[in-house]
C-alpha positions as CSV (number, residue, x, y, z in Angstrom):
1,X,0.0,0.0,0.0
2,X,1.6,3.2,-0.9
3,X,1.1,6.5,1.2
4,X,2.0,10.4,-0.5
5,X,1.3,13.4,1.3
6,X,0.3,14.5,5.0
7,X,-2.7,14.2,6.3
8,X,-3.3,16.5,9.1
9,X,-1.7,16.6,13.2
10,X,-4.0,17.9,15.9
11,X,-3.6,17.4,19.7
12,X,-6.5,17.4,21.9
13,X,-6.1,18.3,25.6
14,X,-7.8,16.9,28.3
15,X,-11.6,18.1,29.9
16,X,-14.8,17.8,29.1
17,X,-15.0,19.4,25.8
18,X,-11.7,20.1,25.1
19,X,-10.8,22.6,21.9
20,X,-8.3,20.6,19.4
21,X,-5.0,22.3,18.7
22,X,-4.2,21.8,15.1
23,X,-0.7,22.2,13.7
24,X,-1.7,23.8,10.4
25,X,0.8,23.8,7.6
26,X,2.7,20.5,8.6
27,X,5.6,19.6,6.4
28,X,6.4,15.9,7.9
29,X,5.9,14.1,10.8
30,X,8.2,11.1,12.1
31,X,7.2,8.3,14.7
32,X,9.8,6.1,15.9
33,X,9.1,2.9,17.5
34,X,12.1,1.5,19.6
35,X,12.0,-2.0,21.6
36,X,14.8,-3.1,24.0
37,X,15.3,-6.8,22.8
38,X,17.4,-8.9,25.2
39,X,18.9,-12.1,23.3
40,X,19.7,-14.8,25.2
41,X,22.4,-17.6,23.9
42,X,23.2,-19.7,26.8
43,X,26.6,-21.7,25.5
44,X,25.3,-21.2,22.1
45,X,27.0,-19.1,19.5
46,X,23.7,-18.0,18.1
47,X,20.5,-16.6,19.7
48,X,18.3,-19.2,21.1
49,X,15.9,-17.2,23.3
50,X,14.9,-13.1,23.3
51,X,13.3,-11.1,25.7
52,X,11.1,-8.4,24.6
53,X,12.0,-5.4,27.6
54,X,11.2,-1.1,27.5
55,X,9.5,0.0,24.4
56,X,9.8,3.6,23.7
57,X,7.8,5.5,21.2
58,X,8.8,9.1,20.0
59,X,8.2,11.3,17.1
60,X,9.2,14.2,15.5
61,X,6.4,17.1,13.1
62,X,8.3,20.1,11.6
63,X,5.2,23.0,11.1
64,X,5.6,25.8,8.8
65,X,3.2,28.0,10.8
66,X,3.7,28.8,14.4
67,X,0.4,27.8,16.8
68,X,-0.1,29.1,19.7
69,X,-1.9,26.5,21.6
70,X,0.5,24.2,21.1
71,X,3.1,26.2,22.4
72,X,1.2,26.9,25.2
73,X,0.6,23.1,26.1
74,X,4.5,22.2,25.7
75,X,4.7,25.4,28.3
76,X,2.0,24.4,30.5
77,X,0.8,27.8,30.0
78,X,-2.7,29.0,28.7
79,X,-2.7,31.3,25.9
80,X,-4.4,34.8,25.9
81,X,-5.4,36.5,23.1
82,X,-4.0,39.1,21.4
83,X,0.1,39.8,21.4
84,X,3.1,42.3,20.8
85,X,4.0,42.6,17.1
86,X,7.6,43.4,16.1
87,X,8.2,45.8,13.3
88,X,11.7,44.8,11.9
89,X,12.3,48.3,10.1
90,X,9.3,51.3,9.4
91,X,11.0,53.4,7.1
92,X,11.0,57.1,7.3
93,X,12.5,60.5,6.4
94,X,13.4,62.7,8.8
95,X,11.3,65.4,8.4
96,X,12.3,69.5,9.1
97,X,11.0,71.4,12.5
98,X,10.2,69.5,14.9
99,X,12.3,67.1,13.4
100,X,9.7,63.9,14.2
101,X,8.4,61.1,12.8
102,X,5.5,59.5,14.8
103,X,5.3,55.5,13.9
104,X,2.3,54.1,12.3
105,X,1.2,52.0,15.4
106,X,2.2,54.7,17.5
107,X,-1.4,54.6,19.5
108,X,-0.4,51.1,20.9
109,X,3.9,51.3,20.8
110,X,5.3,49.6,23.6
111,X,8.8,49.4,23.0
112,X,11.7,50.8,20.9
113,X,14.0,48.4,19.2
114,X,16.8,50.5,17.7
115,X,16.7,53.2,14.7
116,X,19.2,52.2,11.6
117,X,20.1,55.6,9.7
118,X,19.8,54.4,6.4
119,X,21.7,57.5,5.1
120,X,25.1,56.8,6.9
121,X,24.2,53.0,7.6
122,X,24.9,53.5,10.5
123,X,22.5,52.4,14.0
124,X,21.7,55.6,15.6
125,X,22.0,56.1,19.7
126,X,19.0,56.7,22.0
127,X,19.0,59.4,24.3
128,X,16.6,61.1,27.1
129,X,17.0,64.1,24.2
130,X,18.2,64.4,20.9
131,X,21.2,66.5,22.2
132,X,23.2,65.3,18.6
133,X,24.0,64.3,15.4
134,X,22.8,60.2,15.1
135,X,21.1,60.9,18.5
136,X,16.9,60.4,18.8
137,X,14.6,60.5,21.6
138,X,11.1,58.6,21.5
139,X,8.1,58.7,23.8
140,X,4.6,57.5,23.2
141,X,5.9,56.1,19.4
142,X,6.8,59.6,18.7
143,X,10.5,59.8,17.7
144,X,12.5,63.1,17.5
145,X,15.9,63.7,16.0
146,X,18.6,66.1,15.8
147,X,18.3,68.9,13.0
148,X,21.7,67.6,11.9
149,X,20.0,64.8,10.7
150,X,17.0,66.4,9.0
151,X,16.5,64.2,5.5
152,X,18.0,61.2,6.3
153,X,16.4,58.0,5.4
154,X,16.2,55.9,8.2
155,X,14.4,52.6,9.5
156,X,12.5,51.9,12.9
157,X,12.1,48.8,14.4
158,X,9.6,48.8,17.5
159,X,6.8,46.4,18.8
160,X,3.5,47.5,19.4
161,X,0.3,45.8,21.0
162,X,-2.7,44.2,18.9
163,X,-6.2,43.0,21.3
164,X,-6.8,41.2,17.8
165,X,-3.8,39.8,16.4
166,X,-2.2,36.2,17.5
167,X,-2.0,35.0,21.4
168,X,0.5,35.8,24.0
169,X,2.1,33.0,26.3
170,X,3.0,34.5,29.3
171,X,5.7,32.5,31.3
172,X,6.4,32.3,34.5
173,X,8.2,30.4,37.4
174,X,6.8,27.9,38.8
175,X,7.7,25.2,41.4
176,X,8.0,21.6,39.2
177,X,4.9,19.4,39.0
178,X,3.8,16.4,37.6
179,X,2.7,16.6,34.0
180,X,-0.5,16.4,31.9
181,X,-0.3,14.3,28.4
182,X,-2.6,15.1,26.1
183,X,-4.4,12.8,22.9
184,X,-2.8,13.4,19.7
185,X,-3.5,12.3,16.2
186,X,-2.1,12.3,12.8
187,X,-3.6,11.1,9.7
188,X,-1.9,10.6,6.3
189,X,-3.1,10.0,2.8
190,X,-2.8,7.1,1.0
191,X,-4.2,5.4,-2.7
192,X,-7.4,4.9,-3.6
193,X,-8.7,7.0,-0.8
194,X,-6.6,4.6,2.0
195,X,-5.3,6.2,4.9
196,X,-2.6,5.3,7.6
197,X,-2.9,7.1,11.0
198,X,-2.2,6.7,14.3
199,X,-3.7,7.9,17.8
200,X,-1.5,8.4,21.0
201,X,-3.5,8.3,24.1
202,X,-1.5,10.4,26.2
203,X,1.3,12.4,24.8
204,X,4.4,14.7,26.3
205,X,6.4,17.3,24.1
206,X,9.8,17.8,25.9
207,X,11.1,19.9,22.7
208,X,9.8,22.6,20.9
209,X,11.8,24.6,18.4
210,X,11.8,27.6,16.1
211,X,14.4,27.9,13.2
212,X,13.8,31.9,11.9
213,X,15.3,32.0,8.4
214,X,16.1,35.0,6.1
215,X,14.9,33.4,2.7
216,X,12.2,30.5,4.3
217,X,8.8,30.4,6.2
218,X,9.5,30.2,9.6
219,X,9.7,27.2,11.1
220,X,8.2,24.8,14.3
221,X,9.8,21.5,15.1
222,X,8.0,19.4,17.6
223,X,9.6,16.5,19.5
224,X,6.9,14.6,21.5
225,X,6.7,10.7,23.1
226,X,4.2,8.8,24.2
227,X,2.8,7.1,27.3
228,X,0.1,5.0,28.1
229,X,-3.2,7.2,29.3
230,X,-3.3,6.0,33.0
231,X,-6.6,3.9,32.5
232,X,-7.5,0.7,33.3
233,X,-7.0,-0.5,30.0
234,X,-3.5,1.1,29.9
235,X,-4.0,2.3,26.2
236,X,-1.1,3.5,24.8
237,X,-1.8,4.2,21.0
238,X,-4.4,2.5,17.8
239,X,-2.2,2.3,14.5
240,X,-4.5,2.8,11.8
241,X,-3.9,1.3,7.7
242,X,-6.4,0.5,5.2
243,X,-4.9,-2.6,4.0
């Protein structure tokens, strides 16, 4: 039976009615299944007995799209909405008396990042004042420069709050705990409409990383394993093929 493509990968935490976390754009997803077999020869030179011991099963799903919930869940942190957006670089002129540019999120700026004089190249230095040449104030996402540098080109980078856009994951310390697993599933396709999949009853994610690339989509690599769900029937995960 051949497979091509990927399905979809969703976790689903525990509760009542709990709200499934998909992982969007997934470019591949690994599961590794790993048994500890113990061979046994006696005075033999080949195996005559083996022992089946730990069985460890682990996988690997690289994301192109960064979700919130499911950082949240490797953080053991809930999400809230809304976030601080970075803008890498606004670019502006310096403009004559009063020598100011005023950002375009400037009614929710929360932070400045640095100013790159695009004129010189060179990064400018913040002061309480613009008391000189490649020196700027800002307040408020107001920025003011010194008349030596009136007409210069130069590029902002600041972050700003949005009630609207994305989620925040606020992280704090906190004294060390047991953890929670959580159901996950993936689901690939497969010819004439047959499908392989498989279900993990309670799963952990002890890695979680995020490769920033200048000429790529940003992406999110998961490392998870599984663990059997704590029930009676000590489920640990349903493999699922259509042949």
């Amino acid at each position: 039976m051949q497979h091509f493509g990927i399905g979809y990968l969703s976790a689903i935490p525990s509760g009542a009615t709990p709200t499934p976390i998909p992982f969007g754009l997934v470019k591949d997803v690994s599961v590794d299944i790993a048994a500890n077999l113990v061979k046994e020869r006696g005075q033999w030179q080949h195996v005559v007995a083996v022992g089946r011991g730990n069985v460890d099963i682990t996988g690997k799903a690289g994301t192109v799209s960064v979700f919130g919930g499911a950082i949240g869940q490797l953080l053991g942190v809930t999400p809230v909405a809304g976030s601080t957006v970075g803008v890498p670089g606004e670019i502006g002129t310096i403009p004559t008396t009063p020598f100011q540019i005023t950002v375009t999120n400037s009614a929710t700026w929360v932070q400045d990042h640095g100013v790159l004089d695009l004129t010189t190249n060179l990064w400018m230095t913040r002061g309480a004042t613009a008391t000189g040449t490649g020196v700027y104030s800002v307040a408020a996402g107001i920025y003011t420069f010194n008349t030596a540098d009136a007409a210069h080109k130069v590029a902002i980078a600041y972050g700003y709050t949005s009630a609207s856009l994305g989620k925040t994951i606020a992280v704090v310390n906190t004294p060390s705990a047991l953890a929670t697993g959580i159901q996950m599933v993936v689901y690939g396709g497969g010819a004439a409409g047959k499908i392989v999949g498989v279900k993990f009853y309670s799963a952990f994610f002890p890695k979680l990383g995020l490769a920033l690339k200048p000429a790529d989509f940003t992406a999110q690599n998961v490392e998870f394993f599984a663990t059997e769900d704590g029930t009676a029937g000590k489920s640990v995960c349903d493999f699922y093929t259509g042949d």
